[in-house]
N, C-alpha and C positions, 0 to 999 in steps of 0.2 A: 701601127706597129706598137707593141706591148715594150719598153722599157722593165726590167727587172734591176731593183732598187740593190745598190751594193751591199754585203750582209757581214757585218760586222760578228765573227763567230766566237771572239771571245766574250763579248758580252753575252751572247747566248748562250754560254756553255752551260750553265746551271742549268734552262729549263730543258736542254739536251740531255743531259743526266738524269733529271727525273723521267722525263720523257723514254730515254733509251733504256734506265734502270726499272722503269714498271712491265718492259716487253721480257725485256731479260728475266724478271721474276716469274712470269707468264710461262715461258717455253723452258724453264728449269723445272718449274711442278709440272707441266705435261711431260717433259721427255727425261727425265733424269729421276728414276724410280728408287735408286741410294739414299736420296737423302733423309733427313729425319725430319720431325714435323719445324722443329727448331729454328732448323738451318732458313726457310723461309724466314722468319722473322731478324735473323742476322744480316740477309742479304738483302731486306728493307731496310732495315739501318745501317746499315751499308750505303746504301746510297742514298739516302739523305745527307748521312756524314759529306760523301762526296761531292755532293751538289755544293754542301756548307764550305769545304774547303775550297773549290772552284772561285766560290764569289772572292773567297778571300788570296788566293794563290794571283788568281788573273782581275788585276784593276785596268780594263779598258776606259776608254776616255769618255765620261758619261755622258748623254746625250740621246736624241732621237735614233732609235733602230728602224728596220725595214721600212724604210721610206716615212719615216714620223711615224709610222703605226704603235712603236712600242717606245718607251721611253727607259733608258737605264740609269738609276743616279740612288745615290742613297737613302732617296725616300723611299725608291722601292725597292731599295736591302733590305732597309730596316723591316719592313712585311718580310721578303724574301725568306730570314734567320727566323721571324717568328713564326712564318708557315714551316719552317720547315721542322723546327724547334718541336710542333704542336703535333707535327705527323710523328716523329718521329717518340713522343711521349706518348700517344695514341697507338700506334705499331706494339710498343713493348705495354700497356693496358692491355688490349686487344688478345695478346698472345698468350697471355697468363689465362685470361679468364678462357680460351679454347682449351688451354692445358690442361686447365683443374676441372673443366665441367666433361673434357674429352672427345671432343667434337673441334674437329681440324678443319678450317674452313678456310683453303689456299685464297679463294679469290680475294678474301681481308686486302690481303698487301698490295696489290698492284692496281685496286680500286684506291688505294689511302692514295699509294703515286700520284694515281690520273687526278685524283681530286687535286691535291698539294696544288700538280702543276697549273691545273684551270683557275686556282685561286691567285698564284705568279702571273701568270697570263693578263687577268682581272687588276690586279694593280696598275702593271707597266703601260697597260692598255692608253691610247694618247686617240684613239680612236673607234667610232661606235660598232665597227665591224669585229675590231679586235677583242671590245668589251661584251659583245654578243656570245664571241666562240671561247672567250674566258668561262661566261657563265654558263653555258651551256655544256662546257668541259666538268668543269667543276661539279655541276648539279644534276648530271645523268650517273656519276661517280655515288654520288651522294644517294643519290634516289635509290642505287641496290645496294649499298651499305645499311639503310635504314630498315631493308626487308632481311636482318640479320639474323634471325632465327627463323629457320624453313619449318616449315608448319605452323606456326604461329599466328593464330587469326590476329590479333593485335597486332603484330609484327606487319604482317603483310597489310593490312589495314593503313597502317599509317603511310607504309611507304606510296602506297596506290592516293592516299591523300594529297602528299607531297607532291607527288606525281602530276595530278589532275592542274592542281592551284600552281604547282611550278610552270604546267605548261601554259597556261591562262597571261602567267607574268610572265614567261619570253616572248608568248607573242605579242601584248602589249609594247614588250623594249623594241620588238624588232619593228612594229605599224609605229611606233615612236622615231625609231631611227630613220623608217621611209619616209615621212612626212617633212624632216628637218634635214635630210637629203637633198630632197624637192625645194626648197624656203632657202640654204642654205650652200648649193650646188657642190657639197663635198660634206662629208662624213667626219671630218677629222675634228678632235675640240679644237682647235685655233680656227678652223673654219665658223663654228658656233659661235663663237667667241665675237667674232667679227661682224657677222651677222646680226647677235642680239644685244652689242655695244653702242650701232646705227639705229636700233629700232627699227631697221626694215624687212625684219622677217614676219611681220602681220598675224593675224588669229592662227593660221595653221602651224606658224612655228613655237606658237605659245600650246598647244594643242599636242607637237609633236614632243617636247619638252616634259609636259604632263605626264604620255605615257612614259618615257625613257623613267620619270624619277618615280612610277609607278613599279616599273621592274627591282627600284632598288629599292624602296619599301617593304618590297615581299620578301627579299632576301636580308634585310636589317630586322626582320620584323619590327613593323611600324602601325602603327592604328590607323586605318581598318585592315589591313591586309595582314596580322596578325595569328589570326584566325588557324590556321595548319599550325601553330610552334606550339601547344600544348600535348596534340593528338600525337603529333609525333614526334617529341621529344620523351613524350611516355610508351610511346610504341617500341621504338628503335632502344637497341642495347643499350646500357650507359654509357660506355666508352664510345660509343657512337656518338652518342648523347652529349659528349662530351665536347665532342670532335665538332659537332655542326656550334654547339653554343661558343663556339671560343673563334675556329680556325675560319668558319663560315661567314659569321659577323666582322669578326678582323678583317677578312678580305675583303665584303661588302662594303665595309663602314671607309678602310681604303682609296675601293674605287670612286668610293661617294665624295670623298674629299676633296681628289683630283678634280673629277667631273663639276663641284661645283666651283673649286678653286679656279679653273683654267677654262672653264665653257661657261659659268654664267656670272661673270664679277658686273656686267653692266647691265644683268635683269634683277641684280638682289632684291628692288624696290617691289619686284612684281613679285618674287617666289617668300619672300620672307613675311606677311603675313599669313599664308596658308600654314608653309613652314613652323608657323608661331602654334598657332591653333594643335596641327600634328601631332608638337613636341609634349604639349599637354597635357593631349590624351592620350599619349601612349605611355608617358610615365606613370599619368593617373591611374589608368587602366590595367597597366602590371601589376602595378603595388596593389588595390584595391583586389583584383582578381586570386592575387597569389595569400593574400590574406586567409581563406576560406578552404584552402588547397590541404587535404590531408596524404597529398603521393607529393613524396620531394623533389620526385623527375619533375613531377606537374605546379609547383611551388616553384622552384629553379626555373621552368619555361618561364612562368609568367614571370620572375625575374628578368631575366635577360630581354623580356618586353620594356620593362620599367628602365632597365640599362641603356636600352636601346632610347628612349628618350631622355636622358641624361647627356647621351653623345650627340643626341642632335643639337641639344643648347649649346654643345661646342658648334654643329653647323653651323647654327643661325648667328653665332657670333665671329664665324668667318666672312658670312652673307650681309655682316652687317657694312652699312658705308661710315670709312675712316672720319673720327671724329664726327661724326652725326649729318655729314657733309651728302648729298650724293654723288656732288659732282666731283669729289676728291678720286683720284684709283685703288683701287684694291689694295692693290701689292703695296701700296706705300703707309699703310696702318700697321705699328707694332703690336694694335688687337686682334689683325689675322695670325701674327706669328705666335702670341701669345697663344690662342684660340689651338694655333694647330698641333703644337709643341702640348699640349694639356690634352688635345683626342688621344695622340699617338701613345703618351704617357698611359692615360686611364686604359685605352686598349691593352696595352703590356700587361698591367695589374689587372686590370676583367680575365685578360687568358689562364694568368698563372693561379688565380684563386677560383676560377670554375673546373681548372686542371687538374687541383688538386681536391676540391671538391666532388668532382665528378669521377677520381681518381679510389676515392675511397668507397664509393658507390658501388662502383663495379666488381668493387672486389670483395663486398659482403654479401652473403648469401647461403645457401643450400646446393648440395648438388643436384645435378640435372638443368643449373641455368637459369633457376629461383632467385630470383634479384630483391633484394631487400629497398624496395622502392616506397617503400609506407614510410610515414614518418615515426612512427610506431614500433616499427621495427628496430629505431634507435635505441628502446628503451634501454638504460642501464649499458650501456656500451664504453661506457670508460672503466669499469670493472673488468669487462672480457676484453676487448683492444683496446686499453687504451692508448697506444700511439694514432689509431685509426680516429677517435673521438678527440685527440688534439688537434690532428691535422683539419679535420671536420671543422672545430672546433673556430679555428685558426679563419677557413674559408668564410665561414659565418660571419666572424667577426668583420673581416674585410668586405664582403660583402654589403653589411651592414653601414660601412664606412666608418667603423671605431677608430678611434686618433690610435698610432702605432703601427698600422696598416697600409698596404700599400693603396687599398681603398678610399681610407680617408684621401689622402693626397692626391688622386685623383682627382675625386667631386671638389676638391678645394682650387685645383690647377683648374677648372672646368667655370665653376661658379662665380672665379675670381675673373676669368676671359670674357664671361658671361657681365658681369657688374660694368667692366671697362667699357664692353661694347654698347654699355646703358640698357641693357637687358634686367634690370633689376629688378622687376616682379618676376621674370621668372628667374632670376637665380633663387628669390623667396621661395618660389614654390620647388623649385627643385629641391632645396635644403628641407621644405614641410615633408615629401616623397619621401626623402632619403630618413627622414626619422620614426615615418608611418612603417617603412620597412625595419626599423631595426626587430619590432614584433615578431615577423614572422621566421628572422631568422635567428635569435635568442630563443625562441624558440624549441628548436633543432637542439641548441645546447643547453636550456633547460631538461630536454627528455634523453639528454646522454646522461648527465652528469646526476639529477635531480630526481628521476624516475624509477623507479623496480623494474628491475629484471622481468623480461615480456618469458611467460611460459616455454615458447620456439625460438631461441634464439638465432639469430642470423650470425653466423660468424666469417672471419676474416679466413678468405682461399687461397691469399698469396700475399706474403711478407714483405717479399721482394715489390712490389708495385705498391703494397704502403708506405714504404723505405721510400720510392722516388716520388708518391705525392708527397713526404713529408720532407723533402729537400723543396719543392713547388714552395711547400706553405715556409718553408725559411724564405724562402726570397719572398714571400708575399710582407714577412716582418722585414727584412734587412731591406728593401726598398721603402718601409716605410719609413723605416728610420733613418735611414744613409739615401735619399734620394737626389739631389743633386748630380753627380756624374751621370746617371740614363736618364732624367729630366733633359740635362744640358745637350746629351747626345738626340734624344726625341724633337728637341728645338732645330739643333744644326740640320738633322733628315729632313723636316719640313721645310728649314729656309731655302734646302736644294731643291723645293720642287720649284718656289716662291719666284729661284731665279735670279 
C-alpha cells in the first residue's frame, strides 16, 4: 500500500508560482494575439514579484516537506530571493536586447521560470531523487536558452556542447545515486549520513559518492570537468551568459553545501584531500587560462572557473573536522559556521558583480545582435558611455577583490574560515590566485579609460538596463562598505540549516 506523505502547501506556494506562472506565460503568447511584445516581459516579472511576496506573506513552520524530500527554512530563502532576484534581472536584460536588435523571442520567459524553479527545487532538495529532477529541471531549461540565436552556428554549437557533457553528468549523478541506494537502503541524505558516519557502506558507497560529487563539479564548474563553461559562455547571449554564471552556480554551489553539510560530515577524512587537490587546480587553472583570453565572455568564463575554486576552499573548510579533532561532530565547530556564513556572503557579491557585469555586456553593441564581446571593443568607452564603463568599471574592480568592494569581503570572509579551519597554505595560495587575477581584470579598465577610440565603435542599445546594472554595481560598493547586516543575515540562513 503506497502511503502519500501530507503536503504542507504553504510552504510550496513559491514554487507553485513559478511553476503555474511559466504555463500561464506559455498559453498567453499562443492564445492571446492582443498583446504586445512587452506585456510578456511584465507578466515575467510579475510573477517572480509574486513568488517573492508568497515567501514573505506565508511563514509556514520550517522543516522537512513531502515526506523529508524537500526541506523549507531560511537557508533555502535566502537562494530562493536570490534566484529569484537573478531571474527577474535577467527577464528585464533579456527584453531590451530583443527590443532594440527586433527579434521577439516569447520562449525567453517561461524557459527563465522553468529554469528559476529547477534551481529552488535543487536547493531544498534533502534528497538524491529530489536533487536529480531539480537539475535536470533546471538544465534542459538552460540548454535551449543557451541556443539563443537561431541560426547561429556558434549559438547552436555551444548549446549542443552543453548538451552532450550535461547529459554525461546526470547520468553519472543518477549510476551515483543507484549505487548509494543499494549501500545505503534509502536515497534521502540523513539516510547517507548514517551510513557513511558507521563506515559500513564499503568501496561501492565511496564509488557511489564519487559519481554524485562528479554531477556537481560539472555544474560548479570545477577542474577537470570545466571543460564546456568557456565554449559556451561564449556561444550563448550575454544575458544568458549572465544568467548561467551567477543563478547556475548559486544554485549548484547551494546544493553542494547542503549535500556536504548533512550527507558527508563523517567522510570529510576521506573527501577532503582529493577535495584539496580540486580546489587548486580549478583556481589555478581559471586565473592562468583567463590570463591569455582576448573575448571578455571567454576571460569572465574562465573567471568564474577561478571563483569556483575560491568557494570550494569555503567547502573544504566546512569538510574540515572541528578543531583539527576527527573524532569531534561537525555541527559543533564555529568554523563550519564561519565557513558557511562566508559561501553564502561571497555568492551574494559573485551574483551582483557578474550581474552587473554581464549586464553591461549585453547591452553594447551593433544592430542585428552584434555583441561587443572583444575586449577591444572597450576601447575608449568612458568617453561614449561612460556610466556603462563605470559600472564595468566597478565589476572589475570587485571582481578583482579591491578593498571597498563587496568582492574584497568575500575572499576575506572565505580565507579567514579557510586559516581557522588550518587550511593556511591554501588560504596563501588563494590570496596569490586572487592577485594573479587583478591583471586580467584592470585590464578591461585600463582599455576603457586609457585607450583611443577603436575605428567601430560599439555603443550602448538600452539606457534603461544600464541604469539597473549600475544600481547592481551600487550594491556591489554599499555591501562593501556597510557589510555587517547581510554578513550577519548569510550566518543566521546557514546556522538554520546547521540545526
Amino acid at each position: 500500500m503506497i502511503t502519500v506523505p501530507p503536503v504542507n502547501w504553504p510552504a510550496l506556494l513559491p514554487y507553485l508560482v513559478i511553476g503555474g506562472g511559466g504555463l500561464v506565460v506559455m498559453l498567453v503568447d499562443a492564445f492571446v494575439r492582443t498583446l504586445r511584445k512587452d506585456h510578456l516581459t511584465a507578466l515575467t516579472g510579475l510573477v517572480f514579484l509574486g513568488a517573492a511576496i508568497a515567501m514573505i506573506a506565508v511563514k509556514p513552520e520550517p522543516g522537512p516537506q513531502l515526506g523529508g524530500m524537500l526541506t523549507v527554512q531560511m537557508y533555502t530563502r535566502f537562494f530562493d530571493f536570490l534566484l529569484l532576484g537573478i531571474g527577474l534581472v535577467t527577464t528585464v536584460y533579456g527584453s531590451a536586447v530583443y527590443s532594440q536588435d527586433g527579434d521577439y523571442r516569447p520562449e525567453f520567459y517561461p524557459l527563465v521560470l522553468f529554469a528559476v524553479l529547477g534551481m529552488m527545487v535543487l536547493v531544498a532538495a534533502s534528497d538524491l531523487l529530489i536533487l536529480f529532477l531539480g537539475i535536470e529541471t533546471m538544465s534542459l531549461a538552460v540548454y535551449a536558452l543557451v541556443c539563443g540565436r537561431r541560426g547561429e552556428l556558434r549559438s547552436s554549437e555551444a548549446a549542443l556542447k552543453y548538451l552532450l557533457l550535461g547529459s554525461f553528468a546526470s547520468a553519472f549523478l543518477l549510476m551515483g545515486a543507484a549505487l548509494l541506494y543499494g549501500c545505503a537502503g534509502g536515497t534521502s541524505y540523513a539516510a547517507l549520513a548514517a551510513v557513511g558516519g558507521t563506515g559500513e557502506g564499503g568501496p561501492l558507497f565511496a564509488v557511489g559518492l564519487g559519481l554524485v560529487l562528479v554531477g556537481f563539479a560539472f555544474k560548479v564548474a570545477m577542474v577537470p570537468f570545466h571543460m564546456w563553461t568557456p565554449d559556451v559562455y561564449d556561444g550563448a547571449p550575454a544575458h544568458v551568459t549572465g544568467f548561467m554564471a551567477t543563478a547556475v552556480k548559486a544554485a549548484a554551489f547551494g546544493a553542494l553545501i547542503r549535500f556536504v553539510t548533512i550527507a558527508l560530515p563523517g567522510l570529510a577524512a576521506h573527501w577532503s584531500g582529493l577535495l584539496t587537490v580540486l580546489t587548486v587546480l580549478t583556481m589555478t587553472a581559471g586565473n592562468l587560462l583567463a590570463l591569455v583570453q582576448a573575448s571578455i565572455k571567454r576571460m569572465l568564463a574562465y573567471s568564474s572557473i577561478a571563483h569556483a575554486g575560491y568557494l570550494l576552499l569555503g567547502v573544504l573548510a566546512i569538510l574540515a573536522p572541528a578543531g583539527g579533532d576527527p573524532g569531534r561532530p561537525l555541527r559543533e565547530s564555529a568554523v563550519v559556521q564561519a565557513a558557511g556564513s562566508g559561501l553564502l556572503f561571497y555568492l551574494l557579491g559573485y551574483c551582483l558583480m557578474n550581474l552587473a557585469a554581464f549586464g553591461v555586456i549585453s547591452q553594447l553593441g551593433r544592430s542585428g545582435g552584434v555583441e561587443a564581446d572583444q575586449v577591444d571593443h572597450y576601447r575608449g568607452l568612458s568617453g561614449r558611455q561612460p556610466v556603462a564603463a563605470a559600472v564595468l568599471a566597478v565589476a572589475m574592480f570587485s571582481l578583482a577583490g579591491i578593498p571597498g568592494t563587496v568582492g574584497f569581503l568575500g575572499k576575506f570572509y572565505l580565507f579567514e574560515a579557510a586559516i581557522r579551519a588550518q587550511l593556511v597554505p591554501l588560504a596563501i595560495w588563494g590570496v596569490v590566485n586572487s592577485l594573479l587575477s587583478v591583471y586580467y581584470y584592470l585590464r578591461v579598465v585600463v582599455v576603457m579609460y586609457m585607450s583611443d577610440d577603436q575605428t567601430e565603435p560599439f555603443d550602448g542599445r538600452n539606457w534603461e538596463t544600464i541604469l539597473l546594472a549600475g544600481c547592481l554595481a551600487a550594491l556591489v560598493v554599499l555591501l562593501g562598505v556597510f557589510p555587517a547586516a547581510v554578513h550577519g543575515l548569510t550566518s543566521l540562513a546557514f546556522g538554520t540549516m546547521l540545526g
